[in-house]
N, C-alpha and C positions, 0 to 999 in steps of 0.2 A: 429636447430632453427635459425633461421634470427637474426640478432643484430638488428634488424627494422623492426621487423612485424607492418601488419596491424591489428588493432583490431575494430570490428563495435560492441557497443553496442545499443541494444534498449528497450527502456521503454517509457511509454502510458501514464504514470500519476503521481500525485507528489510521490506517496510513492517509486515507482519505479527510480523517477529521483532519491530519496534519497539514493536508492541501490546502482545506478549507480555508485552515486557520491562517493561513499568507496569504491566501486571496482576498478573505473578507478586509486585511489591514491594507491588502494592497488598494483594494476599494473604495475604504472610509479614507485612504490620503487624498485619491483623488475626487471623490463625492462625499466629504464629511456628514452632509446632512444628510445619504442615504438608510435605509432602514432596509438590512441583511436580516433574514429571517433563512429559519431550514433544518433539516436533520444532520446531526453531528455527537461530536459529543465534547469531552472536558476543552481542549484545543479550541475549537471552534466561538465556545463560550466562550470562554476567557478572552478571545476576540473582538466578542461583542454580535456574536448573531443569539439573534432570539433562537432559540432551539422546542419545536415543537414536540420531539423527541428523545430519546439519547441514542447511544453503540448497543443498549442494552436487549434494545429492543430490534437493531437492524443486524445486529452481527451472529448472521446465521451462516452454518458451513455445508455444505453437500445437498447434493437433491433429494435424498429422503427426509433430512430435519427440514428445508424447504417447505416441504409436502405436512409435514406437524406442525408447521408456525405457518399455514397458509391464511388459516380463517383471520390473526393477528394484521398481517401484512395486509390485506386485501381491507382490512378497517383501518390502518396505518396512510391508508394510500387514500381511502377516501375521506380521510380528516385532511390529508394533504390538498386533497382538490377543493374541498370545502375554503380553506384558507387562501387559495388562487384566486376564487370566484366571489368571499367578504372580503378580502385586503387589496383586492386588483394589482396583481403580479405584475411587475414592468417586463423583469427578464429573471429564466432558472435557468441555472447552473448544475445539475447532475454531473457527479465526481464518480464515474466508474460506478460501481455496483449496478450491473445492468439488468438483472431480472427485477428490480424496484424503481430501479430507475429511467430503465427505456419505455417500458409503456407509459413511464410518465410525461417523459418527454415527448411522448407520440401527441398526447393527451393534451398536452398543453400548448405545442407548437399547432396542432388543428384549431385551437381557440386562438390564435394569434398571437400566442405571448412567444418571443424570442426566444435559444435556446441554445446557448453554449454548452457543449460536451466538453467538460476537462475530461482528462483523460480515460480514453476512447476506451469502453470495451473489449474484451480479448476474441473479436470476433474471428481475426487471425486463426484462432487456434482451435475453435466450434465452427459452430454453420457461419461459413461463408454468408452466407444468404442472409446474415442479420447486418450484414454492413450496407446492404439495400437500405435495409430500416432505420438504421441509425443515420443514413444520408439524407434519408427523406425524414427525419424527425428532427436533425439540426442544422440550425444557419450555418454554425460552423462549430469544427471540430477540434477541439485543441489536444493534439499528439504529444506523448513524454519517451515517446520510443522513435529511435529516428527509420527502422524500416516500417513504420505504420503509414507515415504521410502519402508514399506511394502507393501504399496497396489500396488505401479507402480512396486514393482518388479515382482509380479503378472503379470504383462504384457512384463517382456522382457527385462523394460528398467534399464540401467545403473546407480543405483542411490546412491545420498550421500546425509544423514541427516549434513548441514551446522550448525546448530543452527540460531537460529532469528535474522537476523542483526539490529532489533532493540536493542539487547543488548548491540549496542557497542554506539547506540548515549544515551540511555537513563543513565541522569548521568554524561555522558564521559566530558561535553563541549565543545564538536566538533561539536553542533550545530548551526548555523551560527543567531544571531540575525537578526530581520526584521525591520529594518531601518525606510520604512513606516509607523512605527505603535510604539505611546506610549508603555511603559511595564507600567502592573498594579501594582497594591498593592497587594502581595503575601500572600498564607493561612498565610503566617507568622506573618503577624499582627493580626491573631488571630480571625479574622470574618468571615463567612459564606462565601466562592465562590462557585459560578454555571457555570463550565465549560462547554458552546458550541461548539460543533464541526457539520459544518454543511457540509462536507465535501471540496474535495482540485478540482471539475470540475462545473464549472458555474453554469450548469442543477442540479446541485446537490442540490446548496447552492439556490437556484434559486425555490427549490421544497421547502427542510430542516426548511431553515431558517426562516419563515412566523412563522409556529408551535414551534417551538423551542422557537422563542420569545415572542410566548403567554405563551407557560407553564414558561417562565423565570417571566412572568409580574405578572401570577397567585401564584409563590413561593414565590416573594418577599413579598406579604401579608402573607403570611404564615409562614416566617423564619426571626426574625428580622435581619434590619441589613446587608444584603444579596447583593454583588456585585454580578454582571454577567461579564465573559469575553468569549468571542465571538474567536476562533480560526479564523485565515486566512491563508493557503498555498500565499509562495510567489510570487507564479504565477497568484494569482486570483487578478482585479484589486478592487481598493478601495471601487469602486462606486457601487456595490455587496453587500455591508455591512452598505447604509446612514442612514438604519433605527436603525443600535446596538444603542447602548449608547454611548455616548461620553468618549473617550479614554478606552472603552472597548476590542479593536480590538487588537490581540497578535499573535504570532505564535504559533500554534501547542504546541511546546514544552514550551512554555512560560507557555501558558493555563493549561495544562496540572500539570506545576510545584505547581500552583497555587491552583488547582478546589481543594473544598473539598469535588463535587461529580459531575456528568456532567450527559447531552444528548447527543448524538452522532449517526450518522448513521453506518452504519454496516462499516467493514470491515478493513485494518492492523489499525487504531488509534483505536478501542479497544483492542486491545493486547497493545499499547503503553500508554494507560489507564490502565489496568491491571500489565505493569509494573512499573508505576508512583503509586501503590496501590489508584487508584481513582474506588470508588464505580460507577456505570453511569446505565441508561435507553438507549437501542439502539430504534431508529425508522428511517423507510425508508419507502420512499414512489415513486415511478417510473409514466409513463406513462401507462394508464389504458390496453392499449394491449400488451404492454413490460411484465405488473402483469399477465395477463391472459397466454402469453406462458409460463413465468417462474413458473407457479402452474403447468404447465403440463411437464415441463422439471426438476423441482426440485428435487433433492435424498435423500435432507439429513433435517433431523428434526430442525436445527435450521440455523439461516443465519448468525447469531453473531460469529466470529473466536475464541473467550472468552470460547462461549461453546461448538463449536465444538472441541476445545483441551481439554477440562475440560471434555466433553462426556454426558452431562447435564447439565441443564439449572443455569447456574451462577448472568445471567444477563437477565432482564427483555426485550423483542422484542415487539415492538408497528409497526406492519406492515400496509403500506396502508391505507385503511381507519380508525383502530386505531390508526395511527400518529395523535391526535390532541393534541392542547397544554394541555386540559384535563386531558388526560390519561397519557399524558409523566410525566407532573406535579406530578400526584397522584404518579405514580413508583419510582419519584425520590425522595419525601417530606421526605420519612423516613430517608433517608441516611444523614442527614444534623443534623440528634443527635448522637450524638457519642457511647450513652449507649445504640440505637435500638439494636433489636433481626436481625434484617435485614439487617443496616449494618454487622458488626459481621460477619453474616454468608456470605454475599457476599466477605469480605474481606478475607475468608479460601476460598471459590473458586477461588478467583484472586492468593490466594498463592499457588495453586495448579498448574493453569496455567504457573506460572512463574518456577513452578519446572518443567514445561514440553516443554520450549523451549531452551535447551542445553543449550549451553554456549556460551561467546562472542569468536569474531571472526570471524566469518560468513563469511566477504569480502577475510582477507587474505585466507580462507581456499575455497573460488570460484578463488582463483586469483592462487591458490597450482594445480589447476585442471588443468585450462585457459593453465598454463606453462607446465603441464605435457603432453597436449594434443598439443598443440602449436609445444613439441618436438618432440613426435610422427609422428605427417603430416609428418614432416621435414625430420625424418628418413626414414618414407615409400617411402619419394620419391625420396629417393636418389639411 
């Protein structure tokens, strides 16, 4: 192996920059003098990867905006191959985001450059048939969900259950404060919080946060006493959020520290809710012909990551035209008494789920593969 490999990571969205950004340090401890380059965004930076890109430009939601940011992406992709073929790539790392990221992986792995998959595509819960491809496109596969390791071996591929690298921020302190944005008054003072998460992409919060703020306006009658804090990714700008409450806006993990129950859209910040032991309601709502293919491409009984690890429904889903502040309201009211039968019983599902995402660690042990495979190429080609 090179005393100076090149390394591309790429990730599409914040949870993924947040991957990145522990793998690239897990990295630099063990090859200080390598040069991490890749799509990412704030996170990642401040790590130390060159970023050819930012979130700005990757974090796209649904198959019709897909289909409007195509001509973008398709010149995004081929700046990226460009970069492979002048810097001569050792070994890429694609973090999920699969419609950007797997044909790159195809792309690169047929040219000989090595290719870790952090965490695996949700081929689970689409075609089947793309865990063929993703088997034939990486050395190996690095899994954050422990029923994945079995299913993709099923298909061929090389795979390792990492455990959930949210293990190692939730807790740790190594989460980096959000500067732009007051910190609230924590459950610690003993009042009622309604943690919001309206997601970390524009479209998201843009859909999310309308509803979310009704069922937050409809609780407050309901629960004396009752803050709201409103989650922000620090890549979304301020002006996304003029309608919160004033000095309600926090990070993620701020939020999170705080809520004594939340709403939230699908997807990794309910497992980061479930390991914070925060009770929540999920609700999502997409673009009406986005909903309509995704009912016909769907696999799996629920969209929530809480209960697909748990394997039953833990947590309440308010999909589509159920998302209103109505109903999220009504799902989440009970959980704000401490003595419900409802609380309670979602709190042994949440402690379920956390028994079933291994242990910390995650980065160093994608960063144990990254070098084993790194030495490998090295060998082969000698």
């Amino acid at each position: 192996m090179s005393a100076d490999p090149t390394i591309f990571l790429s990730a599409g969205e914040a949870s993924g920059d947040q991957h990145g950004a522990e793998l690239a340090r897990a990295l630099k401890r063990r090859l200080p003098q390598a040069r991490i380059a890749g799509l990412g965004g704030s996170e990642m930076e401040a790590a130390g990867v060159e970023l050819l890109a930012g979130l700005d430009r990757l974090a796209i939601l649904g198959f019709a905006e897909v289909v409007r940011h195509l001509p973008d992406m398709l010149a995004l992709r081929k700046q990226v191959r460009s970069f492979f073929e002048r810097e001569g790539v050792d070994l890429f790392v694609p973090i999920d985001y699969p419609g950007f990221n797997l044909p790159l992986a195809r792309w690169a792995h047929g040219r000989g450059v090595p290719v870790v998959y952090y965490i695996a595509p949700q081929v689970w819960a689409w075609h089947e048939s793309r865990a063929a491809q993703l088997s034939a496109a990486a050395d190996e596969v690095c899994v954050v969900l422990p029923f994945e390791e079995e299913f993709l071996r099923r298909y061929g591929a090389e795979v390792r259950f990492v455990g959930h690298p949210l293990l190692d921020r939730i807790g740790s302190g190594s989460v980096p404060e959000d500067p732009a944005v007051e910190s609230g008054v924590g459950a610690a003072s003993g009042e009622p919080v309604l943690g919001l998460f309206p997601g970390s992409r524009e479209q998201e919060v843009r859909r999310m946060l309308p509803a979310f703020l009704d069922a937050a306006e409809r609780l407050a009658a309901e629960v004396p006493g009752l803050r709201v804090r409103v989650a922000r990714s620090r890549d979304l700008p301020l002006s996304l959020f003029a309608r919160c409450p004033e000095g309600s806006v926090g990070s993620p993990e701020q939020v999170a520290a705080e809520a004594t129950a939340a709403i939230t859209k699908s997807g990794t910040i309910t497992l980061q809710l479930a390991l914070s032991d925060v009770p929540m309601v999920v609700g999502y709502r997409v673009n009406r012909w986005t909903a309509a293919l995704a009912r016909r491409l769907l696999q799996i009984p629920h969209i929530a990551l809480v209960n697909l690890v748990a394997e039953r429904e833990v947590v309440p889903e308010r999909i589509q035209e159920r998302m209103t502040g109505t109903e999220l309201a009504a799902a989440i009211l009970p959980h704000f008494d401490p003595q419900s039968p409802e609380r309670s019983e979602m709190r042994r599902g949440l402690a379920l789920v956390r028994s079933r995402l291994g242990e910390p660690g995650a980065a160093n042990r994608v960063a144990e593969s990254c070098i084993r495979l790194l030495s490998g190429s090295e060998a082969g080609d000698e």
